[in-house]
N, C-alpha and C positions, 0 to 999 in steps of 0.2 A: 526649486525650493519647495514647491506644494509637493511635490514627489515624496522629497525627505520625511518632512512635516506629518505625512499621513501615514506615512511609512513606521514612524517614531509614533506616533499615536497607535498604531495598529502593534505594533511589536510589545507595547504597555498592555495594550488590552488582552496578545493574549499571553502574556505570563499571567494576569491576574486571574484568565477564566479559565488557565491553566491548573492555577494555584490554588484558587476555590473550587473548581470539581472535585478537584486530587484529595483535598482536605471531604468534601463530602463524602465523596468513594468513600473512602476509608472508614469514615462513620457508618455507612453503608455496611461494607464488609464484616465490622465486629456487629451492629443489630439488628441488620436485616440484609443478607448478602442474597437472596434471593431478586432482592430492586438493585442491584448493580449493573445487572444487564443492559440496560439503558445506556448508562454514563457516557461509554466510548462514544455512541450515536449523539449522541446531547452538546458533548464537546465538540465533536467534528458539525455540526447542525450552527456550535455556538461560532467557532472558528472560521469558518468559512462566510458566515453570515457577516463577522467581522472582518473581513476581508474585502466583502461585495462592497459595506457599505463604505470602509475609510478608505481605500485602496483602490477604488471600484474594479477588482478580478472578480471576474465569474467563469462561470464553466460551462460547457453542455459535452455532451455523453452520445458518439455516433454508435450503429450496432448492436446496442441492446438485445435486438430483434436475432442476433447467432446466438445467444446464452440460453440453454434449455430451461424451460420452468419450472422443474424439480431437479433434485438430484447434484450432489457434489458437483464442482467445477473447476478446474486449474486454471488462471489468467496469468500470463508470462509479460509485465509490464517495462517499458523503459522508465527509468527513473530518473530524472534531473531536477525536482526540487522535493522539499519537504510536501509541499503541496499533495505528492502523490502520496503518500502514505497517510495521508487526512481522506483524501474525497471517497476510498469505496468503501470507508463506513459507513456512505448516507446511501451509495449508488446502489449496494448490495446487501439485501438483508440478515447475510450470514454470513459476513466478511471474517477472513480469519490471515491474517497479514504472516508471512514468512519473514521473520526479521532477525540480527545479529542478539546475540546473547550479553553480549555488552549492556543494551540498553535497559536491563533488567537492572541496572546497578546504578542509572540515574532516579534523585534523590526523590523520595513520593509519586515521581511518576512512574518507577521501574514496578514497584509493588502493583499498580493499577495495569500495566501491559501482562504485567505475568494473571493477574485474575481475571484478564479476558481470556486468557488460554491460549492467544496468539504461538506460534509454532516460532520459538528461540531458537537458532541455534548455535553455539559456538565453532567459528570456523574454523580458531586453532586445535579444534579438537580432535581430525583425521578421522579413523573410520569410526571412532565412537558417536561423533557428529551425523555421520552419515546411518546412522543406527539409529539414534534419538529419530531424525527429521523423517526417515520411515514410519518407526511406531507413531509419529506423531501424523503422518501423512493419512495412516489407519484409521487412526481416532478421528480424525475431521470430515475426513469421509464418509464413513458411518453414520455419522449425525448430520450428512448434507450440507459439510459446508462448503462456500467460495472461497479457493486459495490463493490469495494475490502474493504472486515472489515476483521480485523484482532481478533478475537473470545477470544483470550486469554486475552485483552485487554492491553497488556503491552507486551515488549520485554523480552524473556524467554531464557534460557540458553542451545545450542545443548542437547538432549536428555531429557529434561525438559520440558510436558506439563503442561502448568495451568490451573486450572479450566476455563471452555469456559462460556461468558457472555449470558444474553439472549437476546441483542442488534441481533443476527445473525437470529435466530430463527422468531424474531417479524417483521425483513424487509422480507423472505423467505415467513411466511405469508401472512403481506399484500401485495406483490407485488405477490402472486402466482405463485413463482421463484421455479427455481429447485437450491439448492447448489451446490458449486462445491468447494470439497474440495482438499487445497495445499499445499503441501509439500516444506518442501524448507532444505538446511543444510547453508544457508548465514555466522549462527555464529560461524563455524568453519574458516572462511575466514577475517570476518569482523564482527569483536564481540559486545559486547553491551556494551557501552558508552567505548571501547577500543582505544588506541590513533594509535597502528600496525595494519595494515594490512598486508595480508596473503599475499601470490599470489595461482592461484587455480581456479578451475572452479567450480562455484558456481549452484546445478543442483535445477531446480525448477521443479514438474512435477502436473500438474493437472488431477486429477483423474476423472476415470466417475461421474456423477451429483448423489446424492441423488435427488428423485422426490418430486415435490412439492403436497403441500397435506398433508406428513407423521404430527404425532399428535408431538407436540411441546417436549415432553418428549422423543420420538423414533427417532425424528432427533437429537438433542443431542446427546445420544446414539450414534445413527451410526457416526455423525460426527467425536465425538471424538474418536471414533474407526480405523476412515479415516486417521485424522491427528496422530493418535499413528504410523504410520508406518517410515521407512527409505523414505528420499529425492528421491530416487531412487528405489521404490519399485513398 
């Protein structure tokens, strides 16, 4: 019953710090779009905060210690709750998320993903898709950013991999990136499209890089070998 109870408290709170950022951004955007660059970190800083305290989930972050200190990065994540698409706004300071082009068209918040620059792409869009997600793998690169894709391309259920996309492969590529693959166990805490939350410490660990170079067929391979293990392994 406490479960529910903070669960329903915590899912109010965050449409509302939802709904009041998105309304700020935006004010942001038309008079001074220069202070926008914050927002994403602010909400995921506010969210997760909200999280700790109703729900009591927390997180910590193994591996750090593989991710070079400058310079562009690919992370090849497993993804089973919403959860992961929040935490490497805070973990990574140049977070740039590979995500469906769909969500560009959820209301008020689709305007705020597309003015972080986050890399869309439409997956029924064939090679024109696979066009976009290059130029855009260029651009982020460039300016040193961390690419978090999520390989599996959908949210997967604890101990459930799915077949991994070749979206991961193609930016590894052309950016002449080393991968890094991540583990996570988020859906035992905070499940997929689940209304409870757990309480629980959520372990995400990033493993040494695959090198870049390997032929498109042998990174695959090793990847999904990578993310076949325990969150904590």
């Amino acid at each position: 019953m406490m479960v529910l109870l903070r669960s329903a408290l915590f899912n109010l709170y965050f449409v509302g710090v939802t709904i009041a950022l998105g309304i700020y951004a935006r004010l942001l955007l038309r008079l001074a779009p220069a202070r926008f660059a914050g927002i994403p970190r602010l909400w995921a800083r506010l969210v997760l905060g909200g999280a700790a305290m109703l729900c009591g989930i927390r997180y910590r972050v193994r591996g750090l210690e593989h991710l070079p200190q400058e310079g562009p990065v690919l992370l090849a994540s497993r993804h089973q709750s919403a959860f992961d698409t929040i935490v490497w706004l805070l973990v990574l300071p140049r977070c740039c998320y590979v995500l469906k082009r769909e969500l560009l068209r959820i209301p008020l918040i689709g305007r705020l993903i597309g003015a972080a620059r986050f890399i869309a792409v439409d997956r029924d869009a064939g090679a024109s898709a696979m066009r976009h997600l290059l130029k855009e793998t260029d651009r982020v690169t460039a300016a040193g950013g961390q690419i978090v894709i999520f390989p599996e391309g959908t949210r997967a259920p604890p101990g459930a991999l799915l077949p991994l996309q070749p979206g991961v492969a193609a930016i590894a590529t052309r950016g002449r990136l080393a991968v890094f693959p991540v583990r996570t166990d988020s859906g035992h805490f905070w499940g997929r499209r689940a209304f409870r939350k757990f309480p629980g410490t959520i372990d995400i660990t990033i493993l040494p890089p695959l090198p870049p170079g390997l032929a498109r067929a042998e990174l695959m391979t090793a990847l999904r070998d990578a993310l076949a293990g325990d969150a904590c392994g």
